[in-house]
PAKE-143996 format. One line per field, with one value per residue: residue number from 1; residue in one letter; x, y, z of N, C-alpha, C, O, CB in turn. Coordinates in steps of 0.2 Angstrom, whole numbers, plus 5000, padded with zeros to 4 digits. Atoms other than C-alpha are relative to their C-alpha. Glycine has a CB too. Layout:
nr <- NUM:...
rest <- a:...
n.xx <- X:...
n.yy <- Y:...
n.zz <- Z:...
ca.xx <- X:...
ca.yy <- Y:...
ca.zz <- Z:...
c.xx <- X:...
c.yy <- Y:...
c.zz <- Z:...
o.xx <- X:...
o.yy <- Y:...
o.zz <- Z:...
cb.xx <- X:...
cb.yy <- Y:...
cb.zz <- Z:...
This chain:
nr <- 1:2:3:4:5:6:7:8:9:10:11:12:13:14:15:16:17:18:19:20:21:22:23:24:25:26:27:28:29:30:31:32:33:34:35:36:37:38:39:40:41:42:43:44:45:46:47:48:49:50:51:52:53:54:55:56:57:58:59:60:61:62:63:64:65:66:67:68
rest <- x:x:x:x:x:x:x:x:x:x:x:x:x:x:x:x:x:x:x:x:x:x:x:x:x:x:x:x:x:x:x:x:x:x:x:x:x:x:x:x:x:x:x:x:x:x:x:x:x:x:x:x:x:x:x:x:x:x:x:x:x:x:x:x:x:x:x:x
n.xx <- 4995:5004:4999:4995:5005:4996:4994:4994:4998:4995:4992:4996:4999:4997:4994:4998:5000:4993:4996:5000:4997:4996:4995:4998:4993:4998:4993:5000:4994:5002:5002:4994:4996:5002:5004:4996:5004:5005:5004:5000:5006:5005:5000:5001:5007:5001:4993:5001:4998:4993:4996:4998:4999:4992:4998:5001:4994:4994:5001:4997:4993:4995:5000:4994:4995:5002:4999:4994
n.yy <- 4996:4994:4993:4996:4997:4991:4997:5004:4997:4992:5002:5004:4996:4993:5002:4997:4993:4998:5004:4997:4995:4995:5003:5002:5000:5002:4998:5003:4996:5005:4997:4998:4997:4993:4998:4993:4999:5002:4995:4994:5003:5001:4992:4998:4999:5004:5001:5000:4993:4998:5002:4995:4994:4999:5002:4997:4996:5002:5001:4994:4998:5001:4997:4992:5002:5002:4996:4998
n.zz <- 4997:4994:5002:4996:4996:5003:4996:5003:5005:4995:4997:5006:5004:4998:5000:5006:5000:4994:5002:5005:5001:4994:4998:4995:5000:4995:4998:4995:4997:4993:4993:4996:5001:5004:4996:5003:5006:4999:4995:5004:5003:4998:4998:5007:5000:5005:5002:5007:5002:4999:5005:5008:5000:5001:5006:5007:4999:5004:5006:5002:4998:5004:5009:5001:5003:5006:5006:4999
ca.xx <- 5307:5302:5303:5317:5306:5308:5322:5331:5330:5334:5350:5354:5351:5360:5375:5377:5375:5389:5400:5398:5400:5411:5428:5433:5448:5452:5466:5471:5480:5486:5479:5497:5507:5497:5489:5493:5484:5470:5465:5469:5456:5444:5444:5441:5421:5423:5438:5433:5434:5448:5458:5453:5457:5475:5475:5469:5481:5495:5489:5492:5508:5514:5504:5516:5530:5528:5526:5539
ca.yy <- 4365:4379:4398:4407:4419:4441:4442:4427:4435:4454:4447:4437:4453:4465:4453:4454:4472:4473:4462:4471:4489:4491:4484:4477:4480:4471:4477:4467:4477:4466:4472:4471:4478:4491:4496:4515:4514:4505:4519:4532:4523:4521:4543:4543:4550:4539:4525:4524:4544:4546:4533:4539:4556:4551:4541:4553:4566:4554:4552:4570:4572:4559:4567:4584:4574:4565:4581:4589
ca.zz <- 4626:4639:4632:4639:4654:4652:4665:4656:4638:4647:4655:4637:4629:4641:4642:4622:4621:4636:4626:4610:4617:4633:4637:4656:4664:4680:4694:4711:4724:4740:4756:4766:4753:4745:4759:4754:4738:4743:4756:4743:4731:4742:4747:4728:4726:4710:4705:4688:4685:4693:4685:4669:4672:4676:4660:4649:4659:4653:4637:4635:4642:4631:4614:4619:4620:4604:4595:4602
c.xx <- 4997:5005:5003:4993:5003:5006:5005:5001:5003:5007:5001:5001:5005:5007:5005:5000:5007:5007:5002:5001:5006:5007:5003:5005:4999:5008:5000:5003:5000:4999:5006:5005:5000:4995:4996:4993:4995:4996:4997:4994:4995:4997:4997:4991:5000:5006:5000:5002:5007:5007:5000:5002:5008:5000:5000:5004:5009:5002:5003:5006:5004:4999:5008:5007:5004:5001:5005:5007
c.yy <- 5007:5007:5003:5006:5006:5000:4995:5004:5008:5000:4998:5008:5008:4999:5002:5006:5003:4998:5004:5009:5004:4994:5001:4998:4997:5001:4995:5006:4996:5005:5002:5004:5008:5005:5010:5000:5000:5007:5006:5000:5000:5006:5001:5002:4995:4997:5002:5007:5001:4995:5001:5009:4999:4996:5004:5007:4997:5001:5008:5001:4995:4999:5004:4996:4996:5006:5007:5000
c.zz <- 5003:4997:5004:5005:4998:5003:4995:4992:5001:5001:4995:4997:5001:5001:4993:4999:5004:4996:4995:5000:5006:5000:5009:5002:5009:5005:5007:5003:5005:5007:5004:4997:4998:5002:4997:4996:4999:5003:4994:4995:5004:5003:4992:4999:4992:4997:4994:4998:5002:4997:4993:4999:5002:4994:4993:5001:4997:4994:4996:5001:4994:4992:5000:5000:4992:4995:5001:4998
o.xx <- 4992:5012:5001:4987:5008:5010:5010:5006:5008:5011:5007:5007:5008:5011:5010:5006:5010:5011:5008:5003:5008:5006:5005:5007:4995:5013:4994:5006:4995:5002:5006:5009:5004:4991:4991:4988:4992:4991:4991:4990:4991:4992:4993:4987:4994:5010:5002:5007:5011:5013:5005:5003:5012:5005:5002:5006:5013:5007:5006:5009:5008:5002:5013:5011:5009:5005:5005:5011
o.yy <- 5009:5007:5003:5008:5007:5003:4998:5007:5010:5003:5001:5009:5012:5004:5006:5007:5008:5002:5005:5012:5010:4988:5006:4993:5001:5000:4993:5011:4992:5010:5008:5008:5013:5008:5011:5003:5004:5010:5009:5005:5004:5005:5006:4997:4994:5001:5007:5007:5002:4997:5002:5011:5003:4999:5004:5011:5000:5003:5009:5003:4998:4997:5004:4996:4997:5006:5012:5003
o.zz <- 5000:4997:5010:5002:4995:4999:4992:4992:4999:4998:4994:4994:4997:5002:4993:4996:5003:4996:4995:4995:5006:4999:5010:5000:5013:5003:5007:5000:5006:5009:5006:5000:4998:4999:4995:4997:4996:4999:4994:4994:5001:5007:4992:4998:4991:4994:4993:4995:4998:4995:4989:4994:5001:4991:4988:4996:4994:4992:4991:4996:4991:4987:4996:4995:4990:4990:4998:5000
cb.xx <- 5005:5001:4994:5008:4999:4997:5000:4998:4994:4997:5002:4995:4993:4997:4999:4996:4994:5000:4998:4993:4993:4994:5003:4997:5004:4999:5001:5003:4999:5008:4996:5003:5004:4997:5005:5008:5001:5002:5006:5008:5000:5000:5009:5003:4996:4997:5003:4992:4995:5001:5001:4990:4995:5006:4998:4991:5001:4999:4992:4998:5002:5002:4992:5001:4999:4993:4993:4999
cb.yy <- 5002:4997:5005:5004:4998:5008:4997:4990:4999:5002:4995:4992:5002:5002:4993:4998:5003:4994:4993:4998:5003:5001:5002:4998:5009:4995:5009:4992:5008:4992:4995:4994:4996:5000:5000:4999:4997:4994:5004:4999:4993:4996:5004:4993:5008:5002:4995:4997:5007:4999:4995:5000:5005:4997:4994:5001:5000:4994:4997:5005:4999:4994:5007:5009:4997:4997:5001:4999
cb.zz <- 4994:5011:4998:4994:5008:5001:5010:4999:4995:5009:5006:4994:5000:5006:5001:4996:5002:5008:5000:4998:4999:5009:4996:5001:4997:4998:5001:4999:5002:5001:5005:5001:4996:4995:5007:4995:4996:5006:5006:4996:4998:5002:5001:4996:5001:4996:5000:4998:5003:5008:5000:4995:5004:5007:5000:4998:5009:4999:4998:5003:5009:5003:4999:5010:5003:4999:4997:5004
């Protein structure tokens, strides 16, 4: 049996570690209907920050609610 090569054990190694410390979230938007949004995203100097920063804007608004 032929020893896996470094790139192949790197990639096994970096897959597992992926799998084990991050979670992956997938969105679709369709070109015709969400045109809008689309644009809006892609003004964004980063989606990723910017959708976490309205979710974690959420997450507040609906702590103060809660303990209100």
């Amino acid at each position: 049996m032929k020893k896996p090569d470094k790139y192949r054990r790197k990639l096994d190694y970096n897959n597992a570690y992926n799998r084990e410390n991050y979670r992956s979230f997938s969105v679709r938007f369709d070109i015709k209907d969400e045109k809008k949004i689309i644009r809006w995203l892609e003004k964004q100097p980063g989606v990723k920050s910017y959708i976490t920063g309205l979710i974690e804007a959420d997450m507040k608004k609906a702590a103060k609610k809660r303990s209100a």
